[in-house]
C-alpha positions in Angstrom: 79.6 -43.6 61.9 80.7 -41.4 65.1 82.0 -44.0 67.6 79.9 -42.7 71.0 81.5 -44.8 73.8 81.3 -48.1 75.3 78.4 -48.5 78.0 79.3 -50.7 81.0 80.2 -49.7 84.9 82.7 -51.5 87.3 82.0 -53.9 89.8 84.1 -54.8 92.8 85.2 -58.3 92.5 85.4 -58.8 96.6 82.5 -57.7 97.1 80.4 -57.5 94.4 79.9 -53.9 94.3 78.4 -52.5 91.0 79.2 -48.4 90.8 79.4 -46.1 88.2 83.2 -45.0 86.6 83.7 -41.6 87.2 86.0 -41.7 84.6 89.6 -42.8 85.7 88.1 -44.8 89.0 91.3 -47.4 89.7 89.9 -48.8 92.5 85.9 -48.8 95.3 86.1 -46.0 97.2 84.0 -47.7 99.1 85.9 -50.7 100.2 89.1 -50.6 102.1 89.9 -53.9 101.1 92.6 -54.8 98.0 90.5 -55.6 95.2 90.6 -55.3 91.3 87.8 -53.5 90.1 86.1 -55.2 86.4 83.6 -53.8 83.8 80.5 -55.2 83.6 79.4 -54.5 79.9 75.7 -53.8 78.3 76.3 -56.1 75.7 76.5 -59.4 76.9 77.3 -61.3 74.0 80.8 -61.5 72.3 80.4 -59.2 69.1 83.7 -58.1 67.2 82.6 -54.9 65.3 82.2 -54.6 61.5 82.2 -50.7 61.5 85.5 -50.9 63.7 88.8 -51.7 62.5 92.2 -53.2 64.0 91.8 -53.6 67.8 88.4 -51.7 67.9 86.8 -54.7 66.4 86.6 -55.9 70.6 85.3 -52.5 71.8 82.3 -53.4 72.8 84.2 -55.1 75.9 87.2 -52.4 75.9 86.1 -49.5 78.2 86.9 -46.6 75.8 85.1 -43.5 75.2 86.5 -42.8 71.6 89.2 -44.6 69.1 92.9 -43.7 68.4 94.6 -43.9 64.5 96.7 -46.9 63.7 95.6 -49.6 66.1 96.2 -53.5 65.3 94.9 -56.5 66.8 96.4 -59.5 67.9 96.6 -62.5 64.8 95.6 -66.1 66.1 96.5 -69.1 63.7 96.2 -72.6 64.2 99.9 -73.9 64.4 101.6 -76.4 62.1 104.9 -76.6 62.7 105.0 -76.0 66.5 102.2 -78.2 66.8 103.6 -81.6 65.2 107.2 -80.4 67.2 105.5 -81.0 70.3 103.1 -84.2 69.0 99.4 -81.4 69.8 96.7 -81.7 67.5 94.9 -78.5 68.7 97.5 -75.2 69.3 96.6 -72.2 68.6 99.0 -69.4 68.8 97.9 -66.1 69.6 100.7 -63.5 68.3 101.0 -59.7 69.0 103.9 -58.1 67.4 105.0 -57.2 63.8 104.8 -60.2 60.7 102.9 -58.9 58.0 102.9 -62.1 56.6 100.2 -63.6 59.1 98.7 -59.9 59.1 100.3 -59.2 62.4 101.2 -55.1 62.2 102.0 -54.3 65.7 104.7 -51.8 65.3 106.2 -51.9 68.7 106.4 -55.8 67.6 104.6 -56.2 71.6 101.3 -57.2 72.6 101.8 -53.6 74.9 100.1 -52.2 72.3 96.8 -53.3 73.1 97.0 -52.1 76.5 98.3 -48.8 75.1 95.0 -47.8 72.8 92.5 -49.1 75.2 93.9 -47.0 78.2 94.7 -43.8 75.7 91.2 -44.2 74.2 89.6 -44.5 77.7 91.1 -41.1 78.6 88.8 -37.9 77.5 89.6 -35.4 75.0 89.2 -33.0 77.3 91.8 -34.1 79.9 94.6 -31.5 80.6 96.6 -33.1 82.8 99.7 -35.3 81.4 99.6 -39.1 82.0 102.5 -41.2 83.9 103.3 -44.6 82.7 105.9 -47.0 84.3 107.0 -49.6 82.5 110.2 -52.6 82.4 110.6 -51.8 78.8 108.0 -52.9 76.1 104.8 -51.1 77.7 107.5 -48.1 77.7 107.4 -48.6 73.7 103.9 -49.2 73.1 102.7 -45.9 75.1 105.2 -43.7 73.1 104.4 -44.8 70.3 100.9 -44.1 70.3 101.0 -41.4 72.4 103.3 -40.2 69.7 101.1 -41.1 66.7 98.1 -39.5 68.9 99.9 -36.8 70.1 98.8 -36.8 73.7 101.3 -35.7 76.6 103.1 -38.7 78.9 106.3 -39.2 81.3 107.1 -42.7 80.9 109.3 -43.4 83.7 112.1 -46.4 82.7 115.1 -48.3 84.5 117.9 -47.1 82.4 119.1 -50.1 81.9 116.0 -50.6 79.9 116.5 -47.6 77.4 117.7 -50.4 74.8 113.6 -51.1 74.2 113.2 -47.6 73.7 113.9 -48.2 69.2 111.2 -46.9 66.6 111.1 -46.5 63.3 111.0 -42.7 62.9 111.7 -39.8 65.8 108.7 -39.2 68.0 106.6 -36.6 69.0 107.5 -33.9 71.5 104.9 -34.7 73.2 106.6 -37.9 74.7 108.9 -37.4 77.3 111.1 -40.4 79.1 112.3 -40.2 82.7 115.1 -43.4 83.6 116.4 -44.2 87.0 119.7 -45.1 86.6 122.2 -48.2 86.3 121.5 -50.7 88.7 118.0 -49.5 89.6 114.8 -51.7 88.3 111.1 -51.7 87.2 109.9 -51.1 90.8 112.5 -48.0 91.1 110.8 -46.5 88.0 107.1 -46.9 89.4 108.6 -45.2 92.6 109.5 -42.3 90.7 106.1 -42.3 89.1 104.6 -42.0 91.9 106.4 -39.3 93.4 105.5 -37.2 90.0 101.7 -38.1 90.6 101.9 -35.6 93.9 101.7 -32.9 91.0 98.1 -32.0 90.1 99.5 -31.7 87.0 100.1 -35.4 86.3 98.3 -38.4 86.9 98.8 -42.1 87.1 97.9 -44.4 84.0 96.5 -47.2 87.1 98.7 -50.9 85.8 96.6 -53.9 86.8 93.7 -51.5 88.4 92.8 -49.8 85.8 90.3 -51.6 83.9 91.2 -50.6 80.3 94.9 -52.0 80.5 93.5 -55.3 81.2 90.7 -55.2 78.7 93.0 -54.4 76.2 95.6 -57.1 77.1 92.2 -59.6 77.4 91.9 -59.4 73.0 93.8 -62.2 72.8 92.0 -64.3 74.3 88.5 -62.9 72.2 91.1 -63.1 69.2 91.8 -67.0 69.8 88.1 -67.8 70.7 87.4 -65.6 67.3 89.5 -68.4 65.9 89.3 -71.5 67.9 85.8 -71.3 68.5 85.6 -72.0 72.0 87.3 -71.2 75.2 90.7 -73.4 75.3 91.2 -75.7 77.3 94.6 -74.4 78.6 96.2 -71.1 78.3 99.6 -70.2 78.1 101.5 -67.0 78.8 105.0 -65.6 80.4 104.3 -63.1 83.0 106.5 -60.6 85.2 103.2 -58.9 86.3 100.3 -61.3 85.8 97.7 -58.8 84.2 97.7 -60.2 81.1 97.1 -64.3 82.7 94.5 -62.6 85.2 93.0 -60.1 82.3 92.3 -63.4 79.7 90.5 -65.6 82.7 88.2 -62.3 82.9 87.8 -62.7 79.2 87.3 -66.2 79.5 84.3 -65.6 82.6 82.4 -63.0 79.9 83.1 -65.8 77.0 81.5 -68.5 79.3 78.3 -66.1 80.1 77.7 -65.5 76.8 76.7 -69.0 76.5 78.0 -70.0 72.8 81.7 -71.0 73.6 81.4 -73.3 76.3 82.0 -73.2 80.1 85.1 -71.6 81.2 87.4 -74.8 82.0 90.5 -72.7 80.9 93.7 -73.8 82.9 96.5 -71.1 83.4 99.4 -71.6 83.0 102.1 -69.0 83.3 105.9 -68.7 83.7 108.9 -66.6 85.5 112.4 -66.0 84.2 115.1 -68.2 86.5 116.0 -66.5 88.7 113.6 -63.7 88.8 111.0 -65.9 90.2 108.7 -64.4 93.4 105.6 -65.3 91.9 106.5 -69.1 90.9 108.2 -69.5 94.7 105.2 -67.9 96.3 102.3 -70.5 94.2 104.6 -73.4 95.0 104.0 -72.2 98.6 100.4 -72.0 98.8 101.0 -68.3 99.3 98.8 -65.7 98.9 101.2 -63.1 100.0 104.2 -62.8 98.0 107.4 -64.0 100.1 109.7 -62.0 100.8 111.7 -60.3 98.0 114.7 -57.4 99.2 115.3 -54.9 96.9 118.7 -55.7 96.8 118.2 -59.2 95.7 115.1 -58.3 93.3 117.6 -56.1 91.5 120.3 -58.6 91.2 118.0 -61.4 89.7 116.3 -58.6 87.0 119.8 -58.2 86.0 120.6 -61.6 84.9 117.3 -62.7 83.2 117.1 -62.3 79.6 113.2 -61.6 79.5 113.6 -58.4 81.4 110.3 -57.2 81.5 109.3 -60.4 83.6 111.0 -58.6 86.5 108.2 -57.2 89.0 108.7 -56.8 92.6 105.1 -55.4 92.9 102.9 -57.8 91.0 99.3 -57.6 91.2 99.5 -61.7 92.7 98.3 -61.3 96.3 94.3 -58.8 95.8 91.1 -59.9 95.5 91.2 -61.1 91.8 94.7 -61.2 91.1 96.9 -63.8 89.8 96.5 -66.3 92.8 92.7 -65.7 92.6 92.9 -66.6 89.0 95.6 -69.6 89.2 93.0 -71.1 92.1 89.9 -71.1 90.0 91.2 -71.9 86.9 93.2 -75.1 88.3 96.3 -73.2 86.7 99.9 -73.3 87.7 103.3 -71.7 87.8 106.7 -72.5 85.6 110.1 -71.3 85.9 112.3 -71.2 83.0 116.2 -70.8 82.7 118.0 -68.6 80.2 119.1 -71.4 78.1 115.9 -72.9 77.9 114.5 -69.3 76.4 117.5 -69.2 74.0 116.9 -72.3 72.5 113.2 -71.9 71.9 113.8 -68.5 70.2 115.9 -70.8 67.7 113.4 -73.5 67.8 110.4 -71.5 67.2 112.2 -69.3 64.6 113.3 -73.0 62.4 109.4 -73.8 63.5 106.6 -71.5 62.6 108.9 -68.9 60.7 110.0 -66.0 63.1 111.0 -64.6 66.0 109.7 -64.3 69.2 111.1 -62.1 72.4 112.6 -63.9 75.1 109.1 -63.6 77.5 107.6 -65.1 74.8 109.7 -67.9 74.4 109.7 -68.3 78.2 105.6 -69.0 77.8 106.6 -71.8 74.9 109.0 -73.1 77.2 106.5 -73.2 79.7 104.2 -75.3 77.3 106.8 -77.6 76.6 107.4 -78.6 80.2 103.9 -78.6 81.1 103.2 -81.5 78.3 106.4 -83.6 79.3 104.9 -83.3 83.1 101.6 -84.8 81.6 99.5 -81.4 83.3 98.2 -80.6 79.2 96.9 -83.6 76.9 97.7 -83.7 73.2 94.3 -83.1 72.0 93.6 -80.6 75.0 92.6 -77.4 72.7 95.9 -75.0 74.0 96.5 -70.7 73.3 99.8 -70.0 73.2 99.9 -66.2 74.6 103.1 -65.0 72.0 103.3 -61.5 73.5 105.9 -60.2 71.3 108.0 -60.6 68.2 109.1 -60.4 64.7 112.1 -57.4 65.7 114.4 -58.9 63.2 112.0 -57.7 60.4 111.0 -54.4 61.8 114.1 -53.4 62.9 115.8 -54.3 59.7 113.8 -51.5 57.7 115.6 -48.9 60.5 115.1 -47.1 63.5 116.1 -45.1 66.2 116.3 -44.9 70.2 114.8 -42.4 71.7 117.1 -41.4 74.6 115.9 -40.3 78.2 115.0 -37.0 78.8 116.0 -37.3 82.3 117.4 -39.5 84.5 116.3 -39.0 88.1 117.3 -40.9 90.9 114.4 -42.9 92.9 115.8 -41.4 96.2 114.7 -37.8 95.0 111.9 -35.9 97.3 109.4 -35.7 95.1 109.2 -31.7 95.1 112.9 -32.1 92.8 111.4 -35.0 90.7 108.3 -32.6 90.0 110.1 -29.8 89.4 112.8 -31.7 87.0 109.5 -32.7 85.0 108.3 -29.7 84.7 110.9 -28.1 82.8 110.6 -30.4 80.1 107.4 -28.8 79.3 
């Protein structure tokens, strides 16, 4: 059966605005005000599709007009040896990445992927222009990969220092092309160069937080644990350098609640920042809603020495109408910072425990767990999601790969007219 769309509009959550999407809408054009924009889908009711497979089982809340080949969805499990580690009778851990043994077959081994088919698949057939997408590293993967599989067009714009994540298992498509800024520049340098591109009428922006369909995609694990679990948890855990993916499952979580078979919506978040790359932890433990101040100079010192590098944004979406501080405030959640040792020895731990490996920003969320029990803010029959984002490269790696080296590295200082033109030529 032809797959003919998903049917839902977008509603302004400041103001309450419902509008049509004309297609790539990011944000209301008729409010001036920072605000995330969310769908509001026809169907009500949490229904995972029979006639669907791998992540396209959700799409009746993904805001998609067709499907993509070779999709997988996040695998939820209830945990055993984790679990009786920590003394919790009810953890579920929700992993995206690559461990065929638990049926997990996300190739880029990160939970990117789901953000990468939704926002692909929300994109028509008929578009001609060529997408941007910045990224710290592992959303960098995800899009050329399945852009690559897909063959549709895209710049991903990457710090170099980042062009380590940049490993598949065969060559990709030509149609992928990578721009780096270089040593010593960061995530926020890369989204600068984006933007300069986007001046072109011949790209456009994929949107981050705003656009709907990256955080609609990230929001299947949640509707994979409460596929599992049964109800909303009770507590939800998740590293974050960005947020989306915290403030995209407490959206889930809302629909899950509405739907009226899972429970209320009592879901705690709990998220957690790399030491010392930790802006969005100092400003919660301030009662801020604007972010405190953060220099360049100093944000690019402290993405440097973290080990989960991707948890490095100067830019997060923390401080708009439904952003992480929204969510963190309703949900009764809170903020953790974790050092580089503590992530190294949970990447052992977890490894000895439930029988592979994590990336570091997903040992930064167990981390996060661990502290949050010894300071008494989870129970031990509470009913907790572990938000795994990313693992198991030991065993993908080990069949091969290779790196897919930049195309270009542009500095962030460029006028845009140079950027644009550099760009070009690659096509």
């Amino acid at each position: 059966m032809r797959f003919k769309g998903t049917e839902y509009k977008l509603e302004n959550v400041k103001t309450g605005r419902v509008f049509e999407d004309e297609g790539w809408t990011l944000a209301d054009p008729q409010c001036s005000d920072p605000s995330l924009v969310r769908a509001v889908y026809k169907n009500k009711k949490f229904t995972p599709r029979e006639d669907l497979d791998g992540l396209y089982r959700y799409a009746d809340w993904m805001p998609i007009n067709r499907t993509l080949r070779r999709s997988s969805a996040p695998v939820t499990y209830k945990s055993n040896g984790l679990a009786k580690f920590l003394g919790l009778e009810n953890l579920y851990i929700t992993f995206s990445g690559y461990n065929p043994r638990i049926g997990a077959k996300m190739k880029t081994c990160s939970f990117k992927e789901t953000e990468a088919y939704t926002v692909l698949a929300r994109m028509s057939k008929k578009e001609k222009r060529v997408l941007i997408v910045q990224s710290a590293g592992n959303t960098a993967r995800a899009f050329a990969q399945v852009c690559s599989d897909n063959r549709i067009p895209v710049v991903i714009c990457i710090p170099e220092d980042s062009k380590h994540d940049l490993w598949f298992r065969r060559r990709l498509d030509s149609c992928v092309k990578v721009v780096a800024v270089p040593h010593g520049c960061d995530y926020y340098d890369a989204i600068s160069v984006g933007e300069k591109l986007a001046q072109s009428d011949r790209y456009f922006l994929e949107g981050g937080a705003k656009n709907v369909a990256r955080r609609d995609g990230m929001g299947t694990t949640i509707l994979s644990c409460v596929e599992k679990m049964g109800r909303i948890p009770d507590a939800y855990f998740q590293a974050v350098g960005s947020g989306t993916g915290a403030i995209a499952a407490w959206e889930n979580a809302e629909r899950l609640a509405a739907d009226g078979r899972f429970g209320e919506n009592k879901m705690k978040v709990f998220v957690s920042q790399n030491i010392p790359f930790t802006l969005m932890y100092d400003s919660w433990k301030a009662d801020s809603r604007a972010l405190l101040e953060l220099s360049p100079e100093q944000g690019r010192r402290n993405a440097e020495v973290i080990l989960a590098k991707v948890l490095a944004n100067r830019k997060p979406p923390y401080s708009l109408a439904g952003g992480l501080y929204d969510v963190l405030k309703a949900s009764n959640g809170d903020v953790f910072k974790i050092s580089n040792d503590d992530i190294v020895y949970w990447i052992l731990q977890f490894r000895n425990l439930e029988g592979y490996d994590l990336l570091p920003a997903s040992c930064t969320a167990v981390a996060a767990l661990a502290q949050a029990l010894n300071e008494g803010k989870v129970k031990k029959d509470d009913y907790i999601m572990l938000n795994c984002t990313g693992g198991g490269t030991l065993i993908s790696m080990a069949r091969g790969y290779v790196v897919k080296q930049p195309d270009l590295i542009l500095s962030p200082d460029l006028p845009a007219e140079e950027i644009i033109a550099a760009v070009n030529s690659l096509f």
